[in-house]
LOKEGU-417069 format. One record per residue (C-alpha): residue number from 1; x, y, z; residue in three letters. Coordinates in nm, 4 decimals. Layout:
// LOKEGU-417069
<rec pos="NUM" xx="X" yy="Y" zz="Z" code="Ala"/>
...
// end
This chain:
// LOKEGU-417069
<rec pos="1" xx="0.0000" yy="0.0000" zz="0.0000" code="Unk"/>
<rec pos="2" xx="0.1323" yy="0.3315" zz="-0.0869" code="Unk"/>
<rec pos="3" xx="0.0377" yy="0.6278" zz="0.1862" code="Unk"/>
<rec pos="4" xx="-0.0112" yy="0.9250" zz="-0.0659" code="Unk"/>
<rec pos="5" xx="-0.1507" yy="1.2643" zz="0.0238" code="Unk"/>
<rec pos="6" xx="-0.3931" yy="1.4304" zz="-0.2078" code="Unk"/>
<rec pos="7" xx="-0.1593" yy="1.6540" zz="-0.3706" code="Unk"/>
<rec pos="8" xx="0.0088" yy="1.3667" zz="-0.4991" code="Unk"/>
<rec pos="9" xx="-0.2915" yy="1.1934" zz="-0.6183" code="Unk"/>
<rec pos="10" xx="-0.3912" yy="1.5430" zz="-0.7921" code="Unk"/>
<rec pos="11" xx="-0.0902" yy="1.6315" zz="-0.9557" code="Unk"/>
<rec pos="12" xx="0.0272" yy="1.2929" zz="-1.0600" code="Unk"/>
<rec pos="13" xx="-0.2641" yy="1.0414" zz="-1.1157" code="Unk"/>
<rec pos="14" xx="-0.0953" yy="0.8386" zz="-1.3817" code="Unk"/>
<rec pos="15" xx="0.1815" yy="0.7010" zz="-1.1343" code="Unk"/>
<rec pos="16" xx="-0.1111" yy="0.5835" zz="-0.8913" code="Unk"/>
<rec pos="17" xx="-0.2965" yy="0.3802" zz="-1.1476" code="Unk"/>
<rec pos="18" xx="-0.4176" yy="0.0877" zz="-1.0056" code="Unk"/>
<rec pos="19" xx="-0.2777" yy="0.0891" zz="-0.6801" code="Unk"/>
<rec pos="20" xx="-0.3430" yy="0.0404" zz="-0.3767" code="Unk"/>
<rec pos="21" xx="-0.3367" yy="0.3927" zz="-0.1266" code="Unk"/>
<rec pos="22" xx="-0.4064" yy="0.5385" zz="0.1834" code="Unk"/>
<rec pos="23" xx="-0.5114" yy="0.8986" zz="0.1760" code="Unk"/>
<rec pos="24" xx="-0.6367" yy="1.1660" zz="0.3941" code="Unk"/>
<rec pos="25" xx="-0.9091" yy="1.3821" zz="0.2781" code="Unk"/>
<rec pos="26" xx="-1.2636" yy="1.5811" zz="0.3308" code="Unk"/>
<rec pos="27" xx="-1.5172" yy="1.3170" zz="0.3013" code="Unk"/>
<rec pos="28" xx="-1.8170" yy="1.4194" zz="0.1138" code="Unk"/>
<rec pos="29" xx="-2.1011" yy="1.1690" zz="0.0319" code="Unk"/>
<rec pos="30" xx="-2.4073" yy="1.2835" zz="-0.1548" code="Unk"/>
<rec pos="31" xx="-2.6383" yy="1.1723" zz="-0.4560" code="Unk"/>
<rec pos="32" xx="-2.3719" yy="1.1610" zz="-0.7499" code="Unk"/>
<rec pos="33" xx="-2.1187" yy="1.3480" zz="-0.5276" code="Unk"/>
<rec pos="34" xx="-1.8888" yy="1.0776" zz="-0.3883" code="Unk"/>
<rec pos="35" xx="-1.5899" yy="1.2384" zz="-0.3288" code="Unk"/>
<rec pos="36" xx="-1.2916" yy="1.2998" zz="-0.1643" code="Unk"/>
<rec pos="37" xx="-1.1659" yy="1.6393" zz="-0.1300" code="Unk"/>
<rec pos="38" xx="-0.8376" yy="1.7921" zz="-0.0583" code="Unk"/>
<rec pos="39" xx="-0.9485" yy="2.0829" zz="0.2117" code="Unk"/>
<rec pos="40" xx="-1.3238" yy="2.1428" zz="0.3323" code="Unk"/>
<rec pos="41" xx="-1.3000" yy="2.4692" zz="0.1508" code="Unk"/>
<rec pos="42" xx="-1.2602" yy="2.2777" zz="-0.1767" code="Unk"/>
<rec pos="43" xx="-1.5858" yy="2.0848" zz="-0.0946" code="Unk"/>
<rec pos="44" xx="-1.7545" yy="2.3985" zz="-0.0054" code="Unk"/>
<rec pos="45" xx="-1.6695" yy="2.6213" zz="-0.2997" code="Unk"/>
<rec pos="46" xx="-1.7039" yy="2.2745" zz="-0.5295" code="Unk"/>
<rec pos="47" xx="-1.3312" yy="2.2724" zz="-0.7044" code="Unk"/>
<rec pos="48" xx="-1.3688" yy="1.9332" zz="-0.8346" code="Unk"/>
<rec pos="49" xx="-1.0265" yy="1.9807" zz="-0.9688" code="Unk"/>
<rec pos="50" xx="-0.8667" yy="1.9288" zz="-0.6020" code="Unk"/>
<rec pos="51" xx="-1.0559" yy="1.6337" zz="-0.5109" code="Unk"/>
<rec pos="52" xx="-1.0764" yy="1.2268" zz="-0.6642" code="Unk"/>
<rec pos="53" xx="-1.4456" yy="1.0389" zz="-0.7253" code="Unk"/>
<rec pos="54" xx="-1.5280" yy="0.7351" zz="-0.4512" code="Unk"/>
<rec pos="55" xx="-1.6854" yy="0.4463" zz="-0.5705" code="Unk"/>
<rec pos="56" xx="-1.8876" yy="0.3080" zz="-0.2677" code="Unk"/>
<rec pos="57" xx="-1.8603" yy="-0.0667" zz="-0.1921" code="Unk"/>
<rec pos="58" xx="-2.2070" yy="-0.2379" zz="-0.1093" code="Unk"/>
<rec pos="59" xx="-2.0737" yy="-0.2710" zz="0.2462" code="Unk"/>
<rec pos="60" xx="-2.0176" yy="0.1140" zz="0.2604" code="Unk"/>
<rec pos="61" xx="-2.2335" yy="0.1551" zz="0.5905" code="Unk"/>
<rec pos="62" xx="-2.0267" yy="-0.0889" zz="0.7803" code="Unk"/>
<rec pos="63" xx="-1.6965" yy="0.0427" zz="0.6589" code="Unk"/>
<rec pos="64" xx="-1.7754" yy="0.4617" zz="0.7568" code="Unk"/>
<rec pos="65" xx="-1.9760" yy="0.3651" zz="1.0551" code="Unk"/>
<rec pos="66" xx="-1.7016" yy="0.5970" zz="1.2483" code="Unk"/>
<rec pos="67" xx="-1.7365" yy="0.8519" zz="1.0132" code="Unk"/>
<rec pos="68" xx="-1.8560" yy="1.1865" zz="0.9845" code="Unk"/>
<rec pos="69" xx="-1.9804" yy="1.3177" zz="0.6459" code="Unk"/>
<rec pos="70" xx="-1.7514" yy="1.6178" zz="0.5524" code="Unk"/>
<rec pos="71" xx="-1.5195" yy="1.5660" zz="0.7794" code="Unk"/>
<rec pos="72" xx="-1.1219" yy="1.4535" zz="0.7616" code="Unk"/>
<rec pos="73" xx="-1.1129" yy="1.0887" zz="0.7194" code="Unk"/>
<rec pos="74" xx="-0.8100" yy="0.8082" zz="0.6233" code="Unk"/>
<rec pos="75" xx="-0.9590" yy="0.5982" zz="0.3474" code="Unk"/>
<rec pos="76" xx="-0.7725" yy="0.3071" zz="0.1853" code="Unk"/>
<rec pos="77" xx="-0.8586" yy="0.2190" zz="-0.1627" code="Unk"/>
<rec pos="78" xx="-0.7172" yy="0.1422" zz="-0.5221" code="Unk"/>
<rec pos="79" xx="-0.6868" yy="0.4897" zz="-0.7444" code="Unk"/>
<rec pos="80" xx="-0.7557" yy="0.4770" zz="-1.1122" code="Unk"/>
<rec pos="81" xx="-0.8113" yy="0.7228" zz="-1.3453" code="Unk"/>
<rec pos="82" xx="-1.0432" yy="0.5371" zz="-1.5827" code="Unk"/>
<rec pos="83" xx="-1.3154" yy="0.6550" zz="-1.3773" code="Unk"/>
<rec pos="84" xx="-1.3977" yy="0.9812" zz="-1.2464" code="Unk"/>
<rec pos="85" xx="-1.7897" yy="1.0044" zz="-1.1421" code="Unk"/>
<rec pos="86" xx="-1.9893" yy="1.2284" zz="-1.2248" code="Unk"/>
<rec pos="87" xx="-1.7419" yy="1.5057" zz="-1.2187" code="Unk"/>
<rec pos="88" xx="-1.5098" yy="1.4928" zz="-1.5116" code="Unk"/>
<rec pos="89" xx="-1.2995" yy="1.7538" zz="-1.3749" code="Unk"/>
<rec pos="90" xx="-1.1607" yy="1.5150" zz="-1.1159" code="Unk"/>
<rec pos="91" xx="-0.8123" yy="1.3454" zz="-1.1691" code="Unk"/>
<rec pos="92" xx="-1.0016" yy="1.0021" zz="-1.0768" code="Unk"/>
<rec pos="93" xx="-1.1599" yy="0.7572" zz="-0.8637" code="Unk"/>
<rec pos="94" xx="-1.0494" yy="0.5617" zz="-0.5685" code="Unk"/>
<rec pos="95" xx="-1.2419" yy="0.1830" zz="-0.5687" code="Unk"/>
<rec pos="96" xx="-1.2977" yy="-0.0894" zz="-0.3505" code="Unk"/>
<rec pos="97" xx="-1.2626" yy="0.1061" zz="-0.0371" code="Unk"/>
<rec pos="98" xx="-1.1970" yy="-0.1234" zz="0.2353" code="Unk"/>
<rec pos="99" xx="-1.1055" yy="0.0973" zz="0.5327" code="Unk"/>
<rec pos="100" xx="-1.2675" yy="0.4425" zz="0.6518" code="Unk"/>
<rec pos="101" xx="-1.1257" yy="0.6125" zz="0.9622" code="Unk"/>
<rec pos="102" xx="-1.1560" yy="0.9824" zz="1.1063" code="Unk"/>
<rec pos="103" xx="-0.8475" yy="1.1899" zz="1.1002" code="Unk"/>
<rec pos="104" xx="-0.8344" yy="1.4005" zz="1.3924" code="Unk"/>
// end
């Protein structure tokens, strides 16, 4: 697993492809918003452009349980850029998310 901060996900997508991260970012989920920002003033003022799509598992509920919508989190997921939700602006997607933890 690679530990990666946003930044690096951002500005250089391409060397993440299909791996396997742990990030910390501003979670924000919503009807065809899934998202992971870089700073909760990003999510406010909507800059796609500083934030990556999430793909929620089926067993999303069990995996956030601990946490809070917009709020800093640690997620663990594989980053590709062959996806990017419904945002095209966004530099991708991170997929099967297996781990969702607040960052305090």
């Amino acid at each position: 697993m690679y530990e990666v901060s946003m930044v690096q996900l951002i500005a250089n997508p391409d060397a993440f492809e299909g791996k396997k991260v742990a990030v910390i970012g501003v979670l924000n989920t919503e009807f065809e918003g899934d998202a992971l920002y870089l700073h909760k003033e990003d999510l406010t003022a909507r800059i796609s452009l500083n934030s990556v799509s999430l793909v929620l598992p089926p067993n999303w509920t069990a995996i956030s349980s601990a946490c809070k919508n917009r709020s800093y989190v640690l997620l663990h997921g594989v980053f590709t850029t062959k996806t990017k939700g419904h945002a095209v602006w966004r530099a991708g997607s991170l997929e099967s998310l297996d781990l969702c933890r607040p960052w305090e």
